[in-house]
PDB file of N, CA, C and O in Angstrom:
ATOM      1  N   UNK A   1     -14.069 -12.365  17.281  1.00  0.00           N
ATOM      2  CA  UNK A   1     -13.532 -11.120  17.820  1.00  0.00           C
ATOM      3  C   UNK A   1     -13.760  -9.999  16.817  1.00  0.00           C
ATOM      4  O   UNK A   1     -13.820 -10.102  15.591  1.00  0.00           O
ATOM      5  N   UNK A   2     -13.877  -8.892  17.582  1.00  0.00           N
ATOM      6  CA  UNK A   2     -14.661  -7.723  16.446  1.00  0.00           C
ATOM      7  C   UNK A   2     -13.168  -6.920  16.688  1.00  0.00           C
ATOM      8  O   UNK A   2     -12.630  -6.662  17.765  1.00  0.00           O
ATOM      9  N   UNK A   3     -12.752  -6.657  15.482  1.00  0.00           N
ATOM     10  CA  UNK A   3     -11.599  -5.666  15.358  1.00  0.00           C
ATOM     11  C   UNK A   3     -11.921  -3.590  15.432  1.00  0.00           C
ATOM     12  O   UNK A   3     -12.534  -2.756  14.766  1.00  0.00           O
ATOM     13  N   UNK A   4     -11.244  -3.614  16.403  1.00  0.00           N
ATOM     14  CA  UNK A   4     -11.392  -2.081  16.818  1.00  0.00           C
ATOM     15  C   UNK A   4     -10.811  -1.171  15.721  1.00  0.00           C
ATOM     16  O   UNK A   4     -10.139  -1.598  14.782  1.00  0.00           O
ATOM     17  N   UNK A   5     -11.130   0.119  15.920  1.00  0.00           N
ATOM     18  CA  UNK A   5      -9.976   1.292  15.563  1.00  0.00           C
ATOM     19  C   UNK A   5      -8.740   1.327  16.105  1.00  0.00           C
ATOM     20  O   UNK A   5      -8.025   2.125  15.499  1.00  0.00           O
ATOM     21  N   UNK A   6      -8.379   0.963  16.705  1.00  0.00           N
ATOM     22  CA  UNK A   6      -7.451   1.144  18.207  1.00  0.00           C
ATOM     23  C   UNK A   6      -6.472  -0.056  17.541  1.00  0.00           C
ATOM     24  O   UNK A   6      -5.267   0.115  17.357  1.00  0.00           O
ATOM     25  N   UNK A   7      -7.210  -1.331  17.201  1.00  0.00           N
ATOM     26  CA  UNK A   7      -6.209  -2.189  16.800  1.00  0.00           C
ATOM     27  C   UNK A   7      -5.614  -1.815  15.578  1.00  0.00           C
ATOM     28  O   UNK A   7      -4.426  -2.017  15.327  1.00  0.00           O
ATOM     29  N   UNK A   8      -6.326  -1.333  14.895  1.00  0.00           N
ATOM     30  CA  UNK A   8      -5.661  -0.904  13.403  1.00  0.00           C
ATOM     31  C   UNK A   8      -4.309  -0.134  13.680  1.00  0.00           C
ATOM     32  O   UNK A   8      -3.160  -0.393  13.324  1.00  0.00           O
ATOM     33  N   UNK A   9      -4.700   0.640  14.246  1.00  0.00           N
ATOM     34  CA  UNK A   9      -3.876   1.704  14.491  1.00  0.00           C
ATOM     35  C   UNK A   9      -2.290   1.491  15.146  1.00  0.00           C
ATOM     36  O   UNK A   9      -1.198   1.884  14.735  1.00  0.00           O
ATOM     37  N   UNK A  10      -2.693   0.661  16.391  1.00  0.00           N
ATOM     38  CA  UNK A  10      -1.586  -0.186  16.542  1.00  0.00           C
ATOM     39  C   UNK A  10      -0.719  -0.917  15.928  1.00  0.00           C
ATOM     40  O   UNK A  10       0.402  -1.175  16.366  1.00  0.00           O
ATOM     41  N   UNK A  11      -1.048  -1.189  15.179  1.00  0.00           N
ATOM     42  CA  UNK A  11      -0.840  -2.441  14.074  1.00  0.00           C
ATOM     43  C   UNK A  11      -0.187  -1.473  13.294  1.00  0.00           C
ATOM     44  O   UNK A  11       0.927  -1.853  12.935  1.00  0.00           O
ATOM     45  N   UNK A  12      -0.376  -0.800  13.064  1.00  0.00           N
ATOM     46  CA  UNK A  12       0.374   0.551  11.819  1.00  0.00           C
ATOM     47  C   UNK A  12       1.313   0.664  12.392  1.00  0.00           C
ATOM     48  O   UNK A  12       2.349   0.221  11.896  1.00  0.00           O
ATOM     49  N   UNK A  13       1.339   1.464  13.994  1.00  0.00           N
ATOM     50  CA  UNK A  13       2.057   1.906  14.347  1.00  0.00           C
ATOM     51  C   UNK A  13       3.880   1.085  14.674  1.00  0.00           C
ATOM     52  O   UNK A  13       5.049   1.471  14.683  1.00  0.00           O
ATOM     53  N   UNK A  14       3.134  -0.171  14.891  1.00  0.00           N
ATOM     54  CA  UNK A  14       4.229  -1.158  15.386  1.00  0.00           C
ATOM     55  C   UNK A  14       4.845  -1.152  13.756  1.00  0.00           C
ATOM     56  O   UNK A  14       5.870  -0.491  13.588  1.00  0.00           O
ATOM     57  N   UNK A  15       4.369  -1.725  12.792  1.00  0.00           N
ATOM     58  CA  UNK A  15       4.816  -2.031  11.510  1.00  0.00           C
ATOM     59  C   UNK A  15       5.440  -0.721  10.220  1.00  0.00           C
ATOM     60  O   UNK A  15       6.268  -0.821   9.315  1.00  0.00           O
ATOM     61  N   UNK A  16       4.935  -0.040  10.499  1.00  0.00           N
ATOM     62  CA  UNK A  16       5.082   1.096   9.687  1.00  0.00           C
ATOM     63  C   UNK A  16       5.867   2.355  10.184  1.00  0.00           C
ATOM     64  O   UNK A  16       6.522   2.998   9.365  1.00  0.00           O
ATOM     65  N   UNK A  17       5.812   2.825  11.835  1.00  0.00           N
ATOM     66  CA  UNK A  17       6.357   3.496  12.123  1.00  0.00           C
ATOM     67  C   UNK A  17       6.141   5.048  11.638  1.00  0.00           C
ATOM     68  O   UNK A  17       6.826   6.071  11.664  1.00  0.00           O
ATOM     69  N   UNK A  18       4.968   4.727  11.227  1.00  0.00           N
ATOM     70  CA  UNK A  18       4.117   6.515  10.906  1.00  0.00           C
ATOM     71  C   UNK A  18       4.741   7.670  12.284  1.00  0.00           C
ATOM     72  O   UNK A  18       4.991   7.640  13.489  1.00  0.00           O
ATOM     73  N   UNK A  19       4.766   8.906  10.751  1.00  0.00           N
ATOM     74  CA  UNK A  19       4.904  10.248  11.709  1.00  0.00           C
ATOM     75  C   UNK A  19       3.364  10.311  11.799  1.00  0.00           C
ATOM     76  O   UNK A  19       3.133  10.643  12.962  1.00  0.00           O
ATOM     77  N   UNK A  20       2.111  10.142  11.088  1.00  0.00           N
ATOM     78  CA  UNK A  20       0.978  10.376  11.581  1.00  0.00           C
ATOM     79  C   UNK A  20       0.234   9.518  10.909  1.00  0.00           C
ATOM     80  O   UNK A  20       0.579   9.135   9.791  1.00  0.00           O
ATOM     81  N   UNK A  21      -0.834   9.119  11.475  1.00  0.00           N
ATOM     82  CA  UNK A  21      -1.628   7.678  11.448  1.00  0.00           C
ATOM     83  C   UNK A  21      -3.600   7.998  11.887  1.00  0.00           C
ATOM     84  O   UNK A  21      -3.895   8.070  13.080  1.00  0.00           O
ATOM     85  N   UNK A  22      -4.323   8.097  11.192  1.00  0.00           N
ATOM     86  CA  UNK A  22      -5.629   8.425  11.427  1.00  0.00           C
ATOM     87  C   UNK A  22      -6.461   7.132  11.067  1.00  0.00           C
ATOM     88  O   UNK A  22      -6.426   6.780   9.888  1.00  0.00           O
ATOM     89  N   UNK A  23      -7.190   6.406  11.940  1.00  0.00           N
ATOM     90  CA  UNK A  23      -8.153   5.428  11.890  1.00  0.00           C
ATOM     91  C   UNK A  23      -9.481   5.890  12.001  1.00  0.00           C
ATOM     92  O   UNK A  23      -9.726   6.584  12.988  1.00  0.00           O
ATOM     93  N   UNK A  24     -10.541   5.618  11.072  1.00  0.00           N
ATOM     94  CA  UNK A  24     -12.124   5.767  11.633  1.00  0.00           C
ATOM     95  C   UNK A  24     -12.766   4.689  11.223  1.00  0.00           C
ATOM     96  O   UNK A  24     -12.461   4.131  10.169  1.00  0.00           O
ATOM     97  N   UNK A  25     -13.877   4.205  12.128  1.00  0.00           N
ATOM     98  CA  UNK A  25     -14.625   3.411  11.677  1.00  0.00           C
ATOM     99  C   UNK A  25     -16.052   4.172  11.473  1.00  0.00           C
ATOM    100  O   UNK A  25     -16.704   4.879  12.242  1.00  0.00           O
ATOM    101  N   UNK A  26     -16.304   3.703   9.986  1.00  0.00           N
ATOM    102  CA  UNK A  26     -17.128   3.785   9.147  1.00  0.00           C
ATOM    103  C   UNK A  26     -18.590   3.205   9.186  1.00  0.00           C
ATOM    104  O   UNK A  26     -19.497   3.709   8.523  1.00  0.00           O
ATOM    105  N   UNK A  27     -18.764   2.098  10.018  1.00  0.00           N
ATOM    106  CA  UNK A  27     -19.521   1.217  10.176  1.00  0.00           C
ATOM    107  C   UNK A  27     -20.363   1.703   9.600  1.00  0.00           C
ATOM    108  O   UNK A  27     -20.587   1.458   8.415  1.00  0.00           O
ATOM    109  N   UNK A  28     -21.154   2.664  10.444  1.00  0.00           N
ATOM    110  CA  UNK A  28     -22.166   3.005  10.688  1.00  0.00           C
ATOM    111  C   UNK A  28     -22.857   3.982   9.532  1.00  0.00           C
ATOM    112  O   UNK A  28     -24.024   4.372   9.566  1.00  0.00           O
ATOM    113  N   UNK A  29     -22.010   4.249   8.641  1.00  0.00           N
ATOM    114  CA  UNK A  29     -22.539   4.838   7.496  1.00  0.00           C
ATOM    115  C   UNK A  29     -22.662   3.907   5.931  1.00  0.00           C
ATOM    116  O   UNK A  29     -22.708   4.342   4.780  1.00  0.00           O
ATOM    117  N   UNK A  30     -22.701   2.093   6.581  1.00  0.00           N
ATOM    118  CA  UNK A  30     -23.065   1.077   5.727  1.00  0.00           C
ATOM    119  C   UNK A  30     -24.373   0.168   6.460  1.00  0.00           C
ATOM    120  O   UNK A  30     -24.834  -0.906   6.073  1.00  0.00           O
ATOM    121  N   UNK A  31     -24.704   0.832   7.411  1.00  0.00           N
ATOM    122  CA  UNK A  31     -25.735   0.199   7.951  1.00  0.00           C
ATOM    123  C   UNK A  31     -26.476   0.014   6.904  1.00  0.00           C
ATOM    124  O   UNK A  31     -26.437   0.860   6.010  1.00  0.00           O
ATOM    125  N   UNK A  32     -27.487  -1.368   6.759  1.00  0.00           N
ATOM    126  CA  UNK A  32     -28.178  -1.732   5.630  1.00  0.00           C
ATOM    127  C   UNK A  32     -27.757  -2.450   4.790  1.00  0.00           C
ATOM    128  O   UNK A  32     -28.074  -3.606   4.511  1.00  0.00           O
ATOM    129  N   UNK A  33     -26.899  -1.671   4.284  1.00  0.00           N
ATOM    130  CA  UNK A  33     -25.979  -2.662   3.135  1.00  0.00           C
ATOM    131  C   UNK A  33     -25.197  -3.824   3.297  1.00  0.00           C
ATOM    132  O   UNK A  33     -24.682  -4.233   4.337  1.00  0.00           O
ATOM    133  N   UNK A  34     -25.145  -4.476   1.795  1.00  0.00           N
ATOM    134  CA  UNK A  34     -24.734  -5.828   1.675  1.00  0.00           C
ATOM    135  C   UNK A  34     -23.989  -5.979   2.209  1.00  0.00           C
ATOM    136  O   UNK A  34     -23.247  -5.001   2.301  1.00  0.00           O
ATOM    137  N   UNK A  35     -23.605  -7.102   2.892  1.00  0.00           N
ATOM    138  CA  UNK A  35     -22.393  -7.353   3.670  1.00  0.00           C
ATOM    139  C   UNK A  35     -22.690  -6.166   5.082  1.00  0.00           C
ATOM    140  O   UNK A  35     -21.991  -6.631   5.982  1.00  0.00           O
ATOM    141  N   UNK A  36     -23.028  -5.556   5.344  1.00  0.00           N
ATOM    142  CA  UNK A  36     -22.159  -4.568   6.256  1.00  0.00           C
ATOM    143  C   UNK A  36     -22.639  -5.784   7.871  1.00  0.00           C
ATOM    144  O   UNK A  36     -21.652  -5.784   8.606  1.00  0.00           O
ATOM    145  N   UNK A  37     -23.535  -6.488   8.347  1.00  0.00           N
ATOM    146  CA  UNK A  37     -23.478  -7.372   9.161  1.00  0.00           C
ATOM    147  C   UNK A  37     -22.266  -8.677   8.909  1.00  0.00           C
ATOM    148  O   UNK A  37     -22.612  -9.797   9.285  1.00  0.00           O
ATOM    149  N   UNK A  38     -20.825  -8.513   8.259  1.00  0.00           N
ATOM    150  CA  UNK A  38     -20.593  -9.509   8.352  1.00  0.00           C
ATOM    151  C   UNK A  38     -18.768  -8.930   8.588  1.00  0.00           C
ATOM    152  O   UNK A  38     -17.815  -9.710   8.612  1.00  0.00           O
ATOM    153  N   UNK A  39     -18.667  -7.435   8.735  1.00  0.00           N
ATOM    154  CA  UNK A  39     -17.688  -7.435   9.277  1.00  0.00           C
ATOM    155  C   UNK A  39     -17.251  -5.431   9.262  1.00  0.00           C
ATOM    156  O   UNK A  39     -18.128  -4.758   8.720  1.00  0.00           O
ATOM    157  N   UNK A  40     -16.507  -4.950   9.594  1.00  0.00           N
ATOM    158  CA  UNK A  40     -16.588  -3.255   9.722  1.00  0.00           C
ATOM    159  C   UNK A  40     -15.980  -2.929   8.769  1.00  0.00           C
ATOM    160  O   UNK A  40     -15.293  -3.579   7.982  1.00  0.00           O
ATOM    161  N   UNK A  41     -16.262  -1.763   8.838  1.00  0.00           N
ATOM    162  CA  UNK A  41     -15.757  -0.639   7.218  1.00  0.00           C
ATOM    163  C   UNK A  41     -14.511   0.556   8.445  1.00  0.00           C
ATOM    164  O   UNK A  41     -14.583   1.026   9.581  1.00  0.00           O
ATOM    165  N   UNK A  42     -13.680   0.562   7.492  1.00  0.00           N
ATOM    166  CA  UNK A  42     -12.619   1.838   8.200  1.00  0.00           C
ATOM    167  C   UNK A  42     -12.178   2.384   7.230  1.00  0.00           C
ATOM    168  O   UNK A  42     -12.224   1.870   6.113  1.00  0.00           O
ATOM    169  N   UNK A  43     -11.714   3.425   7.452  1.00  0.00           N
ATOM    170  CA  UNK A  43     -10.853   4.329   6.373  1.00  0.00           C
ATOM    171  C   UNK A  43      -9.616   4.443   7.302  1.00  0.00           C
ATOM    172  O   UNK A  43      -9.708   4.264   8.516  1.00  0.00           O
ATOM    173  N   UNK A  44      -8.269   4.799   6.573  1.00  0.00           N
ATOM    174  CA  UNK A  44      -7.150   4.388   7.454  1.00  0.00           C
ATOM    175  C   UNK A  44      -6.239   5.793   6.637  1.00  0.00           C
ATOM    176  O   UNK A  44      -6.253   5.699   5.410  1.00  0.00           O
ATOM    177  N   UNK A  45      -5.668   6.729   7.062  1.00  0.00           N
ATOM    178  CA  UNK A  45      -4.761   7.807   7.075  1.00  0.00           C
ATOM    179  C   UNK A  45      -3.543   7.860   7.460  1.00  0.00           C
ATOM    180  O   UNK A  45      -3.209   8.536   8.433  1.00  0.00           O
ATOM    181  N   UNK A  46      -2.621   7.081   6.678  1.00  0.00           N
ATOM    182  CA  UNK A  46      -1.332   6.977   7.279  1.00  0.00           C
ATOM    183  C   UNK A  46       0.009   7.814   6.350  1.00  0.00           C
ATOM    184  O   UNK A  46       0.124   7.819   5.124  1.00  0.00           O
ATOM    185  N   UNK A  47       0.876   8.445   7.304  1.00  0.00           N
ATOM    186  CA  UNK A  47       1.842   8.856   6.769  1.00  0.00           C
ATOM    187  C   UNK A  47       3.260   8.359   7.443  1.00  0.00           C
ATOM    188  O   UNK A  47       3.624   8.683   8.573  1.00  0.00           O
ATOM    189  N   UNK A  48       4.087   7.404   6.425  1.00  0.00           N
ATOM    190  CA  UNK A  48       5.439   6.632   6.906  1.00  0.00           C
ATOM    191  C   UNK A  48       7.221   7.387   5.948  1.00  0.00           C
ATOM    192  O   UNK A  48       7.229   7.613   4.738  1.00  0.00           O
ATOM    193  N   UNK A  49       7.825   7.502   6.390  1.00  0.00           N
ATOM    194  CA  UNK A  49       8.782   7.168   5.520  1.00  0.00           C
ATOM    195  C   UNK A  49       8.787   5.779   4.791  1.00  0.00           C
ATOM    196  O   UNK A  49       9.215   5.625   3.647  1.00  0.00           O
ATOM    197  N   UNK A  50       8.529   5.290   5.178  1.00  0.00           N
ATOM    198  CA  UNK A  50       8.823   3.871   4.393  1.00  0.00           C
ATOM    199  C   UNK A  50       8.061   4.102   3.589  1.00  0.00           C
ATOM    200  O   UNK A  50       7.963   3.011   3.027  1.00  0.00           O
ATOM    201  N   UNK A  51       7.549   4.624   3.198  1.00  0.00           N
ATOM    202  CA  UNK A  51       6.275   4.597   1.857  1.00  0.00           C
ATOM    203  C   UNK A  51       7.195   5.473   0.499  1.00  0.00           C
ATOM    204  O   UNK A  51       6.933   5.435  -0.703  1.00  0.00           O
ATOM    205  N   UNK A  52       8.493   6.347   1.303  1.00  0.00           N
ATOM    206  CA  UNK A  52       9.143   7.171   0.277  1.00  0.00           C
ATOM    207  C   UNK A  52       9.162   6.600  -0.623  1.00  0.00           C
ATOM    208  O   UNK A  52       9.019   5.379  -0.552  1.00  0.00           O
ATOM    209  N   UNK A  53       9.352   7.253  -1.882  1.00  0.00           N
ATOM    210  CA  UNK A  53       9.857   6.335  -3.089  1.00  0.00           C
ATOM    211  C   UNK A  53       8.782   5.466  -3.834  1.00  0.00           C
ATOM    212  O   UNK A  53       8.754   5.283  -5.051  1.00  0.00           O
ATOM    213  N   UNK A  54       7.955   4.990  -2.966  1.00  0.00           N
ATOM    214  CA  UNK A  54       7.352   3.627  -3.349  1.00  0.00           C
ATOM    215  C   UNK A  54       5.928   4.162  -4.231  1.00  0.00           C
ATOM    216  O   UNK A  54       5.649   5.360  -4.178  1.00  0.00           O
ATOM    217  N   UNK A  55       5.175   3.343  -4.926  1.00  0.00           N
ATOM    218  CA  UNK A  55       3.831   3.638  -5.491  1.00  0.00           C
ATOM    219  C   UNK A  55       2.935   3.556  -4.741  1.00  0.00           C
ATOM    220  O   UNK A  55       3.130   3.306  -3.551  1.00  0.00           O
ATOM    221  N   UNK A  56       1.739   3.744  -5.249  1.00  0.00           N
ATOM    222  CA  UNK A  56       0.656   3.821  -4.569  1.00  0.00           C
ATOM    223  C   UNK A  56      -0.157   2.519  -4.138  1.00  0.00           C
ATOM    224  O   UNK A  56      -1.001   2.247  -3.284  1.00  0.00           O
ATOM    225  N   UNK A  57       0.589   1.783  -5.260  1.00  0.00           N
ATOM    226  CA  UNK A  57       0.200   0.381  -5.078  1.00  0.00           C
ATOM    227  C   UNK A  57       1.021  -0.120  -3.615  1.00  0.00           C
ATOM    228  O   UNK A  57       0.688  -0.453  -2.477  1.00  0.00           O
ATOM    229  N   UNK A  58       2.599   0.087  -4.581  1.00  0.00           N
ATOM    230  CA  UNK A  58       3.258  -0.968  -2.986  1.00  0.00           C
ATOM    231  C   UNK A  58       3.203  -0.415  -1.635  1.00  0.00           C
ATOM    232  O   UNK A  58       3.962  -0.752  -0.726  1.00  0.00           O
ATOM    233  N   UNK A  59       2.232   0.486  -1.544  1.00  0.00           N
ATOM    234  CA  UNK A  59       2.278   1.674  -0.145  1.00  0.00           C
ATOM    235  C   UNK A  59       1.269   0.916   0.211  1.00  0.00           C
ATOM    236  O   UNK A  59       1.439   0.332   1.282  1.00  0.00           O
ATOM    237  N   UNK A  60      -0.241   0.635  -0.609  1.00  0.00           N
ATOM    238  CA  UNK A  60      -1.038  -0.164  -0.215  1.00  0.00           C
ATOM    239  C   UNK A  60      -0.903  -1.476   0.260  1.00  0.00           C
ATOM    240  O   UNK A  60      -1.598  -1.797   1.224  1.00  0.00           O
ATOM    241  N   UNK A  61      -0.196  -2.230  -0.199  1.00  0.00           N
ATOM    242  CA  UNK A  61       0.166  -3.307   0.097  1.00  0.00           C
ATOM    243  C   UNK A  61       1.112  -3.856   1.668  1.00  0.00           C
ATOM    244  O   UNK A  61       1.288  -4.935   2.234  1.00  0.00           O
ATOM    245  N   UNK A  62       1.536  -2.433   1.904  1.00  0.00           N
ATOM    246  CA  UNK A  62       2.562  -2.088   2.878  1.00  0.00           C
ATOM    247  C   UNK A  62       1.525  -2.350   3.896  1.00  0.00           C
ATOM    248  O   UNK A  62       1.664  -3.080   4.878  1.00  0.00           O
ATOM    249  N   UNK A  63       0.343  -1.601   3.527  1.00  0.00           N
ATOM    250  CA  UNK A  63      -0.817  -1.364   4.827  1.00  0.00           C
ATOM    251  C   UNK A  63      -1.537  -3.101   5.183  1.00  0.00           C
ATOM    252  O   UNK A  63      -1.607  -3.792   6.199  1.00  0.00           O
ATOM    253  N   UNK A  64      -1.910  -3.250   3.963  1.00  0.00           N
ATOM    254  CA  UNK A  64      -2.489  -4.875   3.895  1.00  0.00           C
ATOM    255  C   UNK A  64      -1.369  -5.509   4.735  1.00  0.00           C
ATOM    256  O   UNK A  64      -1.663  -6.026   5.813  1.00  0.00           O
ATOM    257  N   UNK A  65      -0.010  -5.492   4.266  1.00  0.00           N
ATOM    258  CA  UNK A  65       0.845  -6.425   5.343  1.00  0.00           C
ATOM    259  C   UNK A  65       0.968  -6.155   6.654  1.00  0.00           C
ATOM    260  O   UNK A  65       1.176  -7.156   7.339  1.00  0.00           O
ATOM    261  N   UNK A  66       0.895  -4.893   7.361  1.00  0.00           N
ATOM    262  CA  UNK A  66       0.381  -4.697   8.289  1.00  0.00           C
ATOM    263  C   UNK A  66      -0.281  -5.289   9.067  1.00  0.00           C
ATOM    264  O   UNK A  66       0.086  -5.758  10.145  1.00  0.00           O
ATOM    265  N   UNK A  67      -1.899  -5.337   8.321  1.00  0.00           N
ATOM    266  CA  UNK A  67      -2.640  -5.746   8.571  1.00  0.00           C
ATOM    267  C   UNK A  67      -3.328  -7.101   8.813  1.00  0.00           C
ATOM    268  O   UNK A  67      -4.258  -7.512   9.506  1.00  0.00           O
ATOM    269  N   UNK A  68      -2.390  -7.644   7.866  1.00  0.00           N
ATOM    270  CA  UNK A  68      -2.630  -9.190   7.740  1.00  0.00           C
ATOM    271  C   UNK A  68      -3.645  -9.729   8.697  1.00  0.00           C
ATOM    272  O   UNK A  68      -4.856  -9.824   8.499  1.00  0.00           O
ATOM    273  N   UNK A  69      -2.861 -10.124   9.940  1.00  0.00           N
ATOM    274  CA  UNK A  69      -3.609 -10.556  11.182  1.00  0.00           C
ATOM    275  C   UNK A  69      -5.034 -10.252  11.601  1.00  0.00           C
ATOM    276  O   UNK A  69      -5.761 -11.050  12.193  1.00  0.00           O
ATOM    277  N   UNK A  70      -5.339  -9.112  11.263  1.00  0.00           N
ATOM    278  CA  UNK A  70      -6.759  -8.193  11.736  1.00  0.00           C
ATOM    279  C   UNK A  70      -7.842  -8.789  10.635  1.00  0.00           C
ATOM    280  O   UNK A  70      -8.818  -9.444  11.000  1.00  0.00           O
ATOM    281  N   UNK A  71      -7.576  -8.505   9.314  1.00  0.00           N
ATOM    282  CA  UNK A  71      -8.818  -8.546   8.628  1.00  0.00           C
ATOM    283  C   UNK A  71      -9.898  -9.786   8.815  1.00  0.00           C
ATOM    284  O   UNK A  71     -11.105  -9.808   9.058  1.00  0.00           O
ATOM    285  N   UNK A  72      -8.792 -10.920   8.564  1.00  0.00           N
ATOM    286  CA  UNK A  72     -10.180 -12.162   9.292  1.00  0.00           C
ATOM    287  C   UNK A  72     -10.982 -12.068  10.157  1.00  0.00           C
ATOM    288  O   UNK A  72     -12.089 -12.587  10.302  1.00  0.00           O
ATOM    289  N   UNK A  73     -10.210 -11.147  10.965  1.00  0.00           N
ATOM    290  CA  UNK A  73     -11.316 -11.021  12.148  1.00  0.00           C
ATOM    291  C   UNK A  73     -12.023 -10.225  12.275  1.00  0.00           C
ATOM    292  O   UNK A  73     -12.440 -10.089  13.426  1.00  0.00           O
ATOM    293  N   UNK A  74     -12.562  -9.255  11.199  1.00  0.00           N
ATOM    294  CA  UNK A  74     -13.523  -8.346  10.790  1.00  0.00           C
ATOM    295  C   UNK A  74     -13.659  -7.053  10.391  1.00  0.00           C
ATOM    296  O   UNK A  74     -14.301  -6.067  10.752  1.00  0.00           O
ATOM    297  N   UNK A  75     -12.533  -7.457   9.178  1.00  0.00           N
ATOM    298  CA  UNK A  75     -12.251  -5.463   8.117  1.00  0.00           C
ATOM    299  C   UNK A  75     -12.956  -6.379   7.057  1.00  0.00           C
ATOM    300  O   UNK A  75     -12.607  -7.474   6.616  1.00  0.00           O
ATOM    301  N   UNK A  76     -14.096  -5.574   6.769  1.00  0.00           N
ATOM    302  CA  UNK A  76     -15.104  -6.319   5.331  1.00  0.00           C
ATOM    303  C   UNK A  76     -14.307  -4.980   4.212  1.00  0.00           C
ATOM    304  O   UNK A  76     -14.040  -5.247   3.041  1.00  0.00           O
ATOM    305  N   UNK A  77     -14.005  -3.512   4.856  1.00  0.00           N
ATOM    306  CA  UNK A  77     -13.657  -2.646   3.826  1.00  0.00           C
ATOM    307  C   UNK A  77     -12.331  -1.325   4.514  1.00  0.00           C
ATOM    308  O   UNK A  77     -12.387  -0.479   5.406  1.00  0.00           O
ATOM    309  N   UNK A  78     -11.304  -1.738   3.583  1.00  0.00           N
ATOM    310  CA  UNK A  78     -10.715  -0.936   3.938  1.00  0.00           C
ATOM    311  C   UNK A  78     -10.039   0.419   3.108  1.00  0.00           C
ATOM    312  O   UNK A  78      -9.289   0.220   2.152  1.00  0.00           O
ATOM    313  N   UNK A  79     -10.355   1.721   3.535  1.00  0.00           N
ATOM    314  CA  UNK A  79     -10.348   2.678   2.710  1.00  0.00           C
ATOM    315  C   UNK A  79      -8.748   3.360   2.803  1.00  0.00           C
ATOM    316  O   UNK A  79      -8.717   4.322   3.571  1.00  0.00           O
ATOM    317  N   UNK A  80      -7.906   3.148   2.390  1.00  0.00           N
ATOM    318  CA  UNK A  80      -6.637   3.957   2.465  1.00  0.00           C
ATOM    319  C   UNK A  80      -5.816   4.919   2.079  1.00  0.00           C
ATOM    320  O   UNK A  80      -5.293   4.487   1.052  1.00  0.00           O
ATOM    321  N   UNK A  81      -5.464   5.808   2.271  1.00  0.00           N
ATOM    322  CA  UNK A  81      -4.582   7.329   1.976  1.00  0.00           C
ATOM    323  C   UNK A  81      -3.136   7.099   2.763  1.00  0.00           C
ATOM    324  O   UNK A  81      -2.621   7.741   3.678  1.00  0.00           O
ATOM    325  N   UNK A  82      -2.758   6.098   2.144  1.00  0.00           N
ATOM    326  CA  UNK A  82      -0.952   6.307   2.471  1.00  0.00           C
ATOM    327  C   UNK A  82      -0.295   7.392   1.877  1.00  0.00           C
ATOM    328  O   UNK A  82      -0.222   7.602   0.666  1.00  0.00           O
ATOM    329  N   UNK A  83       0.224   8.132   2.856  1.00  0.00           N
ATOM    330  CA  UNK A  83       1.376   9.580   1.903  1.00  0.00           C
ATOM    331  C   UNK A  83       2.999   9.001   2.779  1.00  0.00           C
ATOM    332  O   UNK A  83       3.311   8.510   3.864  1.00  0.00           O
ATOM    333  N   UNK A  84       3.549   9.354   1.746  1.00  0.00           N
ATOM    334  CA  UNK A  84       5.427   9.336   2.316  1.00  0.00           C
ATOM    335  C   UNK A  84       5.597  10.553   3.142  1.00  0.00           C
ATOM    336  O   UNK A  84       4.886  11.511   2.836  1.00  0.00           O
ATOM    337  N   UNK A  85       5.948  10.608   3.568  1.00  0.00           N
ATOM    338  CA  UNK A  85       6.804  11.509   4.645  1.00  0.00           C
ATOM    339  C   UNK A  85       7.168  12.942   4.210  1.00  0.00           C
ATOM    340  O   UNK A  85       7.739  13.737   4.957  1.00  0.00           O
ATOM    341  N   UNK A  86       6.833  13.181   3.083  1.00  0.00           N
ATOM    342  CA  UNK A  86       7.091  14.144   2.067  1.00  0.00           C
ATOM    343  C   UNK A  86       5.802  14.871   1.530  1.00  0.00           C
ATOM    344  O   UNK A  86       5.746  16.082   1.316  1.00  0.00           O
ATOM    345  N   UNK A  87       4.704  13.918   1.326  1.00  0.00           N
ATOM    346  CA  UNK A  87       3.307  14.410   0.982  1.00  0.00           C
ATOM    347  C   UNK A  87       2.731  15.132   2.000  1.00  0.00           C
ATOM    348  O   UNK A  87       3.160  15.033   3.150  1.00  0.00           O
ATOM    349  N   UNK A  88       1.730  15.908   1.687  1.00  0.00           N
ATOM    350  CA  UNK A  88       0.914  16.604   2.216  1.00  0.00           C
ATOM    351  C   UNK A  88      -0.742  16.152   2.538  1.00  0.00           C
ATOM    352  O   UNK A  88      -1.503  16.947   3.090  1.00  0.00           O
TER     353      UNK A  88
END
């Protein structure tokens, strides 16, 4: 199963509860490159309260848990900009 934009996004949305949430897939600007036949590239734009307070690390990690479920099934790269509810 090839993982969408659409699922990412969902997946945020259910878990994280973002005031705003931006998914793109990237694919297509790794065409060629290593790996890029073996699973998709996204960049992911999310803004949660739950991220208040927290680092940049455990904000990332927030997203990975999210995500859990999806990546096996084909995030080879994932690019992330978590902001708290407060960032710009």
């Amino acid at each position: 199963m090839s993982v969408s934009a659409q699922d990412i996004e969902a997946a945020l949305r259910a878990e994280l509860a973002p005031t705003a949430v931006e998914v793109r897939d990237d694919s297509h600007l790794h065409a060629g490159h290593a790996g890029a036949r073996e699973g998709r590239h996204f960049s992911v734009s999310v803004a949660s309260p739950r991220f208040n307070g927290l680092s940049r690390v455990a904000r990332h990690r927030l997203v990975y848990d999210a995500l859990r479920s999806l990546i096996p099934q084909g995030i080879h790269a994932l690019a992330i900009d978590a902001r708290d509810s407060g960032d710009n």
